[in-house]
PAZAPA-4460 file (N, C-alpha, C; in steps of 0.05 Angstrom, whole numbers, plus 32768, in hexadecimal, padded with zeros to 4 digits):
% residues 53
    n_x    n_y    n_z   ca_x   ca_y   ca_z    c_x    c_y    c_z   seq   type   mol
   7F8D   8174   8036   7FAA   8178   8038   7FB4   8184   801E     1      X     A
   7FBB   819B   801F   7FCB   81AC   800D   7FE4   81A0   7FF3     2      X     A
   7FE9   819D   7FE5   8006   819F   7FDB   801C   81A1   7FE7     3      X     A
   801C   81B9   7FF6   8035   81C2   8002   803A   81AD   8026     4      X     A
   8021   81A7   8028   8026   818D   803F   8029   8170   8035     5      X     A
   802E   816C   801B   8035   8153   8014   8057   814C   8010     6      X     A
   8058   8136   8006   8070   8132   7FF9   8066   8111   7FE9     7      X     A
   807C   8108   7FDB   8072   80F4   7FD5   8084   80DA   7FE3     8      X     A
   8079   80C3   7FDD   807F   80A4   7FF5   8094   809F   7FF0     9      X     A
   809E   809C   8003   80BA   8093   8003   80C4   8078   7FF0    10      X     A
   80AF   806C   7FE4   80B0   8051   7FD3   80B5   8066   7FB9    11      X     A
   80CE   805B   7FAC   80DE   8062   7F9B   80BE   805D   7F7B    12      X     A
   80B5   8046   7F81   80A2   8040   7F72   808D   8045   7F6F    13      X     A
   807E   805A   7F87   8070   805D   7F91   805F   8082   7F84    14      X     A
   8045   8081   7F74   8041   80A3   7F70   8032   80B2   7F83    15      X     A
   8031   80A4   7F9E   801A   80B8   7FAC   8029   80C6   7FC1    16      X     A
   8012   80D4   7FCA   8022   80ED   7FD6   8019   80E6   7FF1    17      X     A
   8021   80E8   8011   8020   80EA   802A   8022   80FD   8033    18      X     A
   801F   8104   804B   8023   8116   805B   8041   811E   805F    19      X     A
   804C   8138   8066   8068   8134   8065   8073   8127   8084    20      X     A
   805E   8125   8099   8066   8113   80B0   8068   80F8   80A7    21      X     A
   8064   80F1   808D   805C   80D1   808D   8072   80C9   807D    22      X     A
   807E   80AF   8077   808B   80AC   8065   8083   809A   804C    23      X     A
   8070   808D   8056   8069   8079   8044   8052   8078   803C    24      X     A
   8037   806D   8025   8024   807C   8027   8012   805E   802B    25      X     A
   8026   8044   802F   8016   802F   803D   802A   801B   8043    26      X     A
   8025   8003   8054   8032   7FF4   8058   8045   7FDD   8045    27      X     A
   8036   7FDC   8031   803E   7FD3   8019   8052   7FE3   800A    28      X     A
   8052   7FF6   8009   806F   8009   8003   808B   8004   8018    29      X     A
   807E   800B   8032   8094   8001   804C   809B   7FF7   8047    30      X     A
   808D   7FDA   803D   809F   7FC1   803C   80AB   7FBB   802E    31      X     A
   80AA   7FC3   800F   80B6   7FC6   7FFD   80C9   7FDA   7FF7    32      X     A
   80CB   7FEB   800B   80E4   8006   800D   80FB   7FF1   801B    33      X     A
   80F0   7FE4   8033   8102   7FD6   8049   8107   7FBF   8034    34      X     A
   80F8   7FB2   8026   810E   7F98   801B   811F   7FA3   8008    35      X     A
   811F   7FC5   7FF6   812E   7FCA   7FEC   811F   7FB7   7FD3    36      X     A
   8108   7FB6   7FCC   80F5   7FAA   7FAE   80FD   7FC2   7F9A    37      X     A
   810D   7FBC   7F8F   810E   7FCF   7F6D   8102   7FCF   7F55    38      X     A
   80F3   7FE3   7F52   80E8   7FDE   7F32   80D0   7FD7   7F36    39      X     A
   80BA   7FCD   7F25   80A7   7FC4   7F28   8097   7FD3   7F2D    40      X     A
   8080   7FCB   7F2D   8063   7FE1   7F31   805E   7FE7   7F54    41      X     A
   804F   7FF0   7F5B   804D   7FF9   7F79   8037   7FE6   7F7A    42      X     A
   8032   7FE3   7F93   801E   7FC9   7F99   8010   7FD9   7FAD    43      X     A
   8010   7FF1   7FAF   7FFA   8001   7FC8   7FE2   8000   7FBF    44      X     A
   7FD8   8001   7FAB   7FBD   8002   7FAD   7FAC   801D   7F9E    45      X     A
   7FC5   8030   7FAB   7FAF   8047   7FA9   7FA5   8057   7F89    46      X     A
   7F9C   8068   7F84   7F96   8070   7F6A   7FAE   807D   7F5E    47      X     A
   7FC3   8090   7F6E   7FD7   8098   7F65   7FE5   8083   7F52    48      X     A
   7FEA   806C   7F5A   7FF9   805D   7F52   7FEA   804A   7F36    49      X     A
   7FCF   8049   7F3D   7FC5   803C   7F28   7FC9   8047   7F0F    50      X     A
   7FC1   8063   7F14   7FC2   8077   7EFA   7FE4   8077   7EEB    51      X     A
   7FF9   8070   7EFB   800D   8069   7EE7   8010   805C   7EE1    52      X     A
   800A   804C   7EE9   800F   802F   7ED2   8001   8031   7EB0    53      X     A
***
């Protein structure tokens, strides 16, 4: 998947990138978009996110 087919997750906290059909890039973001969780580190998992911290 290209660049230009990404975007990044709708988790405000979140650095990885999805598909632009997708919004979220796991469930652990969803749920934390939907409780409205501010701040804090992202709890997905993935390497995008490790690497900022």
């Amino acid at each position: 998947m290209s660049d230009e087919e990404q975007k990044s997750c709708d988790h405000d906290g979140c650095g990885c990138r999805v598909a632009l059909n997708q919004a979220f890039c796991s469930v652990s973001c969803q749920m934390a978009s939907e409780s409205q969780m501010v701040g804090g580190v992202c709890e997905c998992g993935h390497a995008a996110c490790q690497q900022r911290q």
